[in-house]
N, CA, C and O atoms as a Tinker XYZ file with bonds, in Angstrom:
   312  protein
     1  N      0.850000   -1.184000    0.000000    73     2
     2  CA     0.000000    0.000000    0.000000    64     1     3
     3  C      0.887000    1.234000    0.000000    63     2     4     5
     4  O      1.688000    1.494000    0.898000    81     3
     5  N      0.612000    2.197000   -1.411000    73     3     6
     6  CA     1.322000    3.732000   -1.182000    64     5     7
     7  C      0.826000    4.764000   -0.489000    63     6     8     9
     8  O     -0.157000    4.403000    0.158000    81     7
     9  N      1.038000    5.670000   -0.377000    73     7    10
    10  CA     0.705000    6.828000    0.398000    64     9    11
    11  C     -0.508000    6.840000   -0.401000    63    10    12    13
    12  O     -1.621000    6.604000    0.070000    81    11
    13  N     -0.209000    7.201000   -1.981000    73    11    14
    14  CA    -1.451000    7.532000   -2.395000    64    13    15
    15  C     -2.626000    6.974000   -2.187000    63    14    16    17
    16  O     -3.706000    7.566000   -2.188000    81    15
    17  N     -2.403000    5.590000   -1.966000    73    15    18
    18  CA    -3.324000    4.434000   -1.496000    64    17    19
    19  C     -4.398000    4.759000   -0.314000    63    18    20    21
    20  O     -5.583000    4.452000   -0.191000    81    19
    21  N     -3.173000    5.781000    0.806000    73    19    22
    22  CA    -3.629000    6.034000    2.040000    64    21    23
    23  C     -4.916000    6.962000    1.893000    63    22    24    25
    24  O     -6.081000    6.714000    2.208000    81    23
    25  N     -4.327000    8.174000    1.286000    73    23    26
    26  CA    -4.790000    9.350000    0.471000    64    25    27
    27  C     -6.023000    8.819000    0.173000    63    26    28    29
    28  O     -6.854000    9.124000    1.029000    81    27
    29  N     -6.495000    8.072000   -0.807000    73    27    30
    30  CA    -7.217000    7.091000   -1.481000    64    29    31
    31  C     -8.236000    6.595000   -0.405000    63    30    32    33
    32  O     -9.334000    6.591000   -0.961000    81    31
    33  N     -8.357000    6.183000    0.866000    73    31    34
    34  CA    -8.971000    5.539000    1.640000    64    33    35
    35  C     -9.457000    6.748000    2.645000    63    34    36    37
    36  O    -10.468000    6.698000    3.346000    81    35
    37  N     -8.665000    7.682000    2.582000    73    35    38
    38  CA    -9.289000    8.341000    3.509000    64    37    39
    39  C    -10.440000    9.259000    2.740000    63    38    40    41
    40  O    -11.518000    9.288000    3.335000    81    39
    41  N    -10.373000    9.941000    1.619000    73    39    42
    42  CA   -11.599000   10.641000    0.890000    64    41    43
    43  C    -12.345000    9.707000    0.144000    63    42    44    45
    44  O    -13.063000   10.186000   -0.734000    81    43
    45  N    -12.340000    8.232000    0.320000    73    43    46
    46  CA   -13.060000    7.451000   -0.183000    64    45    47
    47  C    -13.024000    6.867000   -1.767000    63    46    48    49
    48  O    -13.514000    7.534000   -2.679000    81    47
    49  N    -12.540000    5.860000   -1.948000    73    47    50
    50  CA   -12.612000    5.417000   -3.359000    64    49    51
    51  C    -13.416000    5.838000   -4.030000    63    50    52    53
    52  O    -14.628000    5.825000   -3.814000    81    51
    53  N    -12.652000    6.431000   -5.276000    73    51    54
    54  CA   -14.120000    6.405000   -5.887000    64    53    55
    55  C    -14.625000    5.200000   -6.871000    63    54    56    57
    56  O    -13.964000    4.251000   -7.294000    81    55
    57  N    -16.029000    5.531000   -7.112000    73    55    58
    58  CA   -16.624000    4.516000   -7.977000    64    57    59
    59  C    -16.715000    4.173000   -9.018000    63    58    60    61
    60  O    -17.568000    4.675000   -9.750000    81    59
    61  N    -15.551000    2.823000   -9.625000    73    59    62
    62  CA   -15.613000    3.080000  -10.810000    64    61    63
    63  C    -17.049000    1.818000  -11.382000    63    62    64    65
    64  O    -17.506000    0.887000  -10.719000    81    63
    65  N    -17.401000    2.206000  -12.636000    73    63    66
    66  CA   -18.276000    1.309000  -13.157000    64    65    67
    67  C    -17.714000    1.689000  -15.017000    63    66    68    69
    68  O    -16.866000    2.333000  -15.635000    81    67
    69  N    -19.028000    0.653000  -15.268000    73    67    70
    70  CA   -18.522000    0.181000  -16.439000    64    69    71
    71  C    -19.743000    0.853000  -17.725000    63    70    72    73
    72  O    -20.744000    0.851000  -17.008000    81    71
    73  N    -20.066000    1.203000  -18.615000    73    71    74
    74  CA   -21.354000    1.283000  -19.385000    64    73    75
    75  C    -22.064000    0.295000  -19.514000    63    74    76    77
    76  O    -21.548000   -0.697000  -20.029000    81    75
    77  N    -23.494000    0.240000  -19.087000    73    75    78
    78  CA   -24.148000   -1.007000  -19.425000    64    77    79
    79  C    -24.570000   -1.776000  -18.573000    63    78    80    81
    80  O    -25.574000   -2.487000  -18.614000    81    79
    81  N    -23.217000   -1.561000  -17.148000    73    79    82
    82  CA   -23.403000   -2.602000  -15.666000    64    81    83
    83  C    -25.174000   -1.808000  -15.446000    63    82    84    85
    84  O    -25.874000   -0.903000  -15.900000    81    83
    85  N    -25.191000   -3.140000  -14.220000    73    83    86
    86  CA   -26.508000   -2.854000  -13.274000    64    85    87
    87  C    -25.977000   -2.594000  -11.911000    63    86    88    89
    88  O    -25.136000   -3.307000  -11.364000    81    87
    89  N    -26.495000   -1.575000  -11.417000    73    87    90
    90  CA   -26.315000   -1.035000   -9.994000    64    89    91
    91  C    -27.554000   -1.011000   -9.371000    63    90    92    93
    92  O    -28.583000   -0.721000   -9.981000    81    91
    93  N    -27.512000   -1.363000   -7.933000    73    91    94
    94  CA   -28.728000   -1.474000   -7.331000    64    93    95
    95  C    -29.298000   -2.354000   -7.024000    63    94    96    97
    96  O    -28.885000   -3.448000   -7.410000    81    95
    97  N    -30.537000   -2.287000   -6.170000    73    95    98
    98  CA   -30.954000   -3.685000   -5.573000    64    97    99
    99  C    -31.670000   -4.369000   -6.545000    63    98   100   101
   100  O    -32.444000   -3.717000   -7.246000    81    99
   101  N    -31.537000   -5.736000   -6.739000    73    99   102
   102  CA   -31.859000   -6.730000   -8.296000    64   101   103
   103  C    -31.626000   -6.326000   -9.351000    63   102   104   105
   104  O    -32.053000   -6.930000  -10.334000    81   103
   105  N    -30.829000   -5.106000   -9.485000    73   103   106
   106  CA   -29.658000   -4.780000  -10.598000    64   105   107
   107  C    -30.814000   -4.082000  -11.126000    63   106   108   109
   108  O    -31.232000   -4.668000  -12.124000    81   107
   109  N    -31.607000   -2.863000  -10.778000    73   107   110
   110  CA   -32.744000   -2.096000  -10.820000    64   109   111
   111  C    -32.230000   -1.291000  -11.740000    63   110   112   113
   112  O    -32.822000   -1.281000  -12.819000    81   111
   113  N    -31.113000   -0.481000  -11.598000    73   111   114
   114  CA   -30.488000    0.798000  -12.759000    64   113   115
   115  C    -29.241000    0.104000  -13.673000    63   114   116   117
   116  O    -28.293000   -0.540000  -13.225000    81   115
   117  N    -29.503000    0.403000  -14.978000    73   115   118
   118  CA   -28.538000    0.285000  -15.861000    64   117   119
   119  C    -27.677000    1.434000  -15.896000    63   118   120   121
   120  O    -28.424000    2.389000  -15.687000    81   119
   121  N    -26.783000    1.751000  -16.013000    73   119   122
   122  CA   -26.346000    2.712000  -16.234000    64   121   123
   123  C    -25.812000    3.188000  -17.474000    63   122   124   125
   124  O    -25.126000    2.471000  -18.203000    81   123
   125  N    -26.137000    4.504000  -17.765000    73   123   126
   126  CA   -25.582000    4.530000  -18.977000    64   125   127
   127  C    -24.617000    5.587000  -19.615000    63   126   128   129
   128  O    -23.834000    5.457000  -20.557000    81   127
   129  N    -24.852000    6.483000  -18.962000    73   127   130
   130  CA   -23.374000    7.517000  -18.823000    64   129   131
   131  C    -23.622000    8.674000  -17.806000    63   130   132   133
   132  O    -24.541000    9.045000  -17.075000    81   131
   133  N    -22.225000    9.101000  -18.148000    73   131   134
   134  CA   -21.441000    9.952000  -16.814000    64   133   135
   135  C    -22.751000   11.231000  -16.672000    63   134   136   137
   136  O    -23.398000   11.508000  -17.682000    81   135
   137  N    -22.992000   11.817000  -15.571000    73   135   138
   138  CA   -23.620000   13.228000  -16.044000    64   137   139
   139  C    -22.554000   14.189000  -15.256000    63   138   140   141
   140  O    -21.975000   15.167000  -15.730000    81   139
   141  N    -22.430000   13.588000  -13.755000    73   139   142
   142  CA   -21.324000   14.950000  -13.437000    64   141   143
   143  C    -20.328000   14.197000  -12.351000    63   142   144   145
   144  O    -20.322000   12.968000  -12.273000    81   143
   145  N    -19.387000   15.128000  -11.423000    73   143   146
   146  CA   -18.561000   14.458000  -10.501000    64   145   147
   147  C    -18.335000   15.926000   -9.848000    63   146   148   149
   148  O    -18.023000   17.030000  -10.293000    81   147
   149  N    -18.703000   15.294000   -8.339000    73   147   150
   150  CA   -18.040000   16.097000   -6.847000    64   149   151
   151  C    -17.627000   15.349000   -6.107000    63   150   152   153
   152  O    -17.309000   14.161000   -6.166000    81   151
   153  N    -17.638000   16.512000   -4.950000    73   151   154
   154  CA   -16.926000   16.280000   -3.845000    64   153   155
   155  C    -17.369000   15.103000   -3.030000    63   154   156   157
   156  O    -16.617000   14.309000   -2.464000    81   155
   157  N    -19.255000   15.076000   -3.040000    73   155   158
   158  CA   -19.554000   13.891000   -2.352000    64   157   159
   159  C    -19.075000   12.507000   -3.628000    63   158   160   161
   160  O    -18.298000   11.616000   -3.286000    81   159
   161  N    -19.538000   12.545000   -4.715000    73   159   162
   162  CA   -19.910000   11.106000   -5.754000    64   161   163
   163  C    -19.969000   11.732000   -7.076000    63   162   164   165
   164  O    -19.449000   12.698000   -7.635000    81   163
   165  N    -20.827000   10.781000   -7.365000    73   163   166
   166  CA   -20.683000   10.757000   -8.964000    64   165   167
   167  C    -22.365000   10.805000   -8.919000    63   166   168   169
   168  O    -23.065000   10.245000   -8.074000    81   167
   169  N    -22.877000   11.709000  -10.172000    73   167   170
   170  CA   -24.288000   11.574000  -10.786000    64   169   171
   171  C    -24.082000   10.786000  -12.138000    63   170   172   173
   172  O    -23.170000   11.077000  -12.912000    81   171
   173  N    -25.163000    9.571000  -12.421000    73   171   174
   174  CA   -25.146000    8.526000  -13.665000    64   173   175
   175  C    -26.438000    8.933000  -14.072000    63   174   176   177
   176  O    -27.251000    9.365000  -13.255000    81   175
   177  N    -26.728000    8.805000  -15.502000    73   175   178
   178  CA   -27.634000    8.735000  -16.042000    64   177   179
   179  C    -28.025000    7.358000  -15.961000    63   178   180   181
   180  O    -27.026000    6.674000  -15.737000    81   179
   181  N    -29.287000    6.528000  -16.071000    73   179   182
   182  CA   -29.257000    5.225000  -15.660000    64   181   183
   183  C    -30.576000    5.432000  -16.461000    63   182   184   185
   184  O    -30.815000    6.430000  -17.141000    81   183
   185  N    -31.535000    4.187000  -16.266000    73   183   186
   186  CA   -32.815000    3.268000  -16.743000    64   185   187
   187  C    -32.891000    2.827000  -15.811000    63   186   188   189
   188  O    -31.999000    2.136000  -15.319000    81   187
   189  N    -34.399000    3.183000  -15.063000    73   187   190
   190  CA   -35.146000    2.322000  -13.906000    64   189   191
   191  C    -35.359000    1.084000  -14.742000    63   190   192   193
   192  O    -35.525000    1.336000  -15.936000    81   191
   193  N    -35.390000    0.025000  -14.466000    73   191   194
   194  CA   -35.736000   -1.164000  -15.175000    64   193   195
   195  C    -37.482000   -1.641000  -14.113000    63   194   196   197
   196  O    -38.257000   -2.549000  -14.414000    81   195
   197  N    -37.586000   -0.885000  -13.177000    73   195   198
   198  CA   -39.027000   -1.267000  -12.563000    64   197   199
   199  C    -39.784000   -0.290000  -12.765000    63   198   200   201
   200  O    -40.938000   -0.425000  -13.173000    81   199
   201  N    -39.112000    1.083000  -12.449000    73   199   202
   202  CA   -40.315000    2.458000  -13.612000    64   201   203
   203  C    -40.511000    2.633000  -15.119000    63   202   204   205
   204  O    -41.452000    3.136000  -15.734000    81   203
   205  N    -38.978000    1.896000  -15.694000    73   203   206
   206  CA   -39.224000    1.694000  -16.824000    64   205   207
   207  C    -39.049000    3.247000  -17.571000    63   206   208   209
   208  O    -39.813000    3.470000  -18.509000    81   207
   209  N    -38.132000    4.250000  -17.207000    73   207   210
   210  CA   -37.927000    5.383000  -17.428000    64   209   211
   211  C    -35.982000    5.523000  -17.175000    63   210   212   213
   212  O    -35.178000    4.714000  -16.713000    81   211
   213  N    -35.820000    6.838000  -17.692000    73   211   214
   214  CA   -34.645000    7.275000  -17.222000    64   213   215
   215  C    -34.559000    8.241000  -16.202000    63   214   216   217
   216  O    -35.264000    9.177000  -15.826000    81   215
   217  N    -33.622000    7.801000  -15.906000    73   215   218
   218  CA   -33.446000    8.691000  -14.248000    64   217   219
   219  C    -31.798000    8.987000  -13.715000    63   218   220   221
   220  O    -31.000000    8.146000  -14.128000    81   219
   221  N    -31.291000    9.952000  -12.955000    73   219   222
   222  CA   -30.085000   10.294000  -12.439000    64   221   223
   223  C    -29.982000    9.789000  -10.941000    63   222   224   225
   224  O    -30.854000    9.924000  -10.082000    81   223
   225  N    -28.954000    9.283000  -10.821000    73   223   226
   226  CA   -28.547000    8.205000   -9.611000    64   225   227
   227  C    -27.134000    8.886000   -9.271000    63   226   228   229
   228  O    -26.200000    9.120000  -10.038000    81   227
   229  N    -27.276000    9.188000   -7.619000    73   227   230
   230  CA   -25.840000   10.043000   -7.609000    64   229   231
   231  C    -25.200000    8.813000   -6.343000    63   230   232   233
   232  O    -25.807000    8.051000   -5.591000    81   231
   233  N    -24.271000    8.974000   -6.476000    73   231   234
   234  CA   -23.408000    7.573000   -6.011000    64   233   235
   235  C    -22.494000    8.491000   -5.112000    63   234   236   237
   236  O    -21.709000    9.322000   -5.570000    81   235
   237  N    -22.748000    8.171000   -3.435000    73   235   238
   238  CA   -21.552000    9.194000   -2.703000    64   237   239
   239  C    -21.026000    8.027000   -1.929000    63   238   240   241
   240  O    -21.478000    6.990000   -1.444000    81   239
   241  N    -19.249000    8.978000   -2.074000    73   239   242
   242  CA   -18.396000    8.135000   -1.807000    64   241   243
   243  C    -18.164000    7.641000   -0.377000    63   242   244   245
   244  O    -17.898000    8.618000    0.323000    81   243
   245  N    -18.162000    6.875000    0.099000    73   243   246
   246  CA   -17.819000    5.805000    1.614000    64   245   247
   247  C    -17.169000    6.579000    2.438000    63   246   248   249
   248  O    -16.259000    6.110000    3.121000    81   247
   249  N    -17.576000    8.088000    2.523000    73   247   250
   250  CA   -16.495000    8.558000    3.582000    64   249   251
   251  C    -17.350000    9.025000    4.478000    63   250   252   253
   252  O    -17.993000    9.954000    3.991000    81   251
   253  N    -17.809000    8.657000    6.202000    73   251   254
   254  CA   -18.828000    8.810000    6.557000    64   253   255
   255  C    -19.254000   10.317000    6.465000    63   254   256   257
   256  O    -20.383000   10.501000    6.010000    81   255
   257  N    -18.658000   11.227000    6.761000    73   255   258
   258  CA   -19.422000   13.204000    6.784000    64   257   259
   259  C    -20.048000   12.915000    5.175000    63   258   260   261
   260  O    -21.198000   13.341000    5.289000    81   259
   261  N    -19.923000   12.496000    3.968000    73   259   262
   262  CA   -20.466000   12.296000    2.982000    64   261   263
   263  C    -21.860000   11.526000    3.476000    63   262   264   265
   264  O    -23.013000   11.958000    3.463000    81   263
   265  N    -21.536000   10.704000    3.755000    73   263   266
   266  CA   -22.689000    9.903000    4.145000    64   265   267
   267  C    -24.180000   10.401000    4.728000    63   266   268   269
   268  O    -25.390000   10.479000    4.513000    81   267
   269  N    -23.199000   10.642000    5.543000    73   267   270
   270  CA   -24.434000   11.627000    6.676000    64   269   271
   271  C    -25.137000   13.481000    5.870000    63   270   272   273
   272  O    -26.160000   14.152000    6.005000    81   271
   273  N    -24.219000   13.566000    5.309000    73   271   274
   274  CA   -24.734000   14.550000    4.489000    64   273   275
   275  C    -25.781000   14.624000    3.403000    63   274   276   277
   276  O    -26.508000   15.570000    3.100000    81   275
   277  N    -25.662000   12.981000    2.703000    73   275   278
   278  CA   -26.846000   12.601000    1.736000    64   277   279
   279  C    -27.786000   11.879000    2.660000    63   278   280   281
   280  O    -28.584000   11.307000    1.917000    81   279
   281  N    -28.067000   11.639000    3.826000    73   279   282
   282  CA   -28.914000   11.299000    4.738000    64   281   283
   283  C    -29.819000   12.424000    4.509000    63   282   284   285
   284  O    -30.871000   12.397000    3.868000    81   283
   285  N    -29.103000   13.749000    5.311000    73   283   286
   286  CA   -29.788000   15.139000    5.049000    64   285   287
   287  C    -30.069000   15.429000    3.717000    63   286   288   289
   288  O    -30.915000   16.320000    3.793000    81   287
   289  N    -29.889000   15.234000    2.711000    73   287   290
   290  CA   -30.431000   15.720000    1.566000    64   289   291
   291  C    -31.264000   14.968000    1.080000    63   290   292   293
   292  O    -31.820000   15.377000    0.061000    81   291
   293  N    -31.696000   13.457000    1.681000    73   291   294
   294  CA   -32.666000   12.856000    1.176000    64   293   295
   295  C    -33.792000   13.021000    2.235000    63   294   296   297
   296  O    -34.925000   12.617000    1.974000    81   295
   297  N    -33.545000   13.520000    3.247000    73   295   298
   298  CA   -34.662000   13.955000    4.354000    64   297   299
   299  C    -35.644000   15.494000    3.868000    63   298   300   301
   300  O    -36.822000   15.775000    4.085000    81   299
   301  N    -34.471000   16.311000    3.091000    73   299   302
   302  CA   -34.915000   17.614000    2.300000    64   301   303
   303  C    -35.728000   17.377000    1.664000    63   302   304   305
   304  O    -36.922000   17.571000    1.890000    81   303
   305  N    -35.169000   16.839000    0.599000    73   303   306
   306  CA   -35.966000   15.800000   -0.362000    64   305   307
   307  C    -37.502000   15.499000   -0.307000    63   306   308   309
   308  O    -38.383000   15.876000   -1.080000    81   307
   309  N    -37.555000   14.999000    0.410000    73   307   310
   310  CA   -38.847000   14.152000    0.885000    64   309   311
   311  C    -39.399000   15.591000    1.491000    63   310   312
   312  O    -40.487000   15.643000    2.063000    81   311
């Protein structure tokens, strides 16, 4: 393991994926390209495969203050 490695673990890996994979529970979103990238994650353009529509899926990275921050923004949300 390099420093950068360290670096790497502490702001959280980010997420890589592939075009085409399924993300989600019973592989619900296809994904299909990039739309943007911050500080928390990544936003994907995707296909609900159970709404049967397209939709943006933002993916935040494993670092808990991220975490807890999209807690609060899905509490806004709602």
């Amino acid at each position: 393991m390099s420093a950068n490695d360290d670096e790497n673990d502490q702001r959280g890996r980010d997420f890589e994926y592939t075009l085409g994979e399924s993300l989600g529970p019973n592989d619900r979103f296809k994904i299909l390209a990039p739309l943007g990238e911050g500080t928390f994650g990544k936003v994907l353009e995707c296909y609900d495969r159970v709404k049967q529509e397209y939709c943006a899926v933002k993916v935040i990275r494993n670092v808990p203050k991220y975490k807890a921050a999209a807690k609060i923004e899905v509490d806004v949300l709602k």
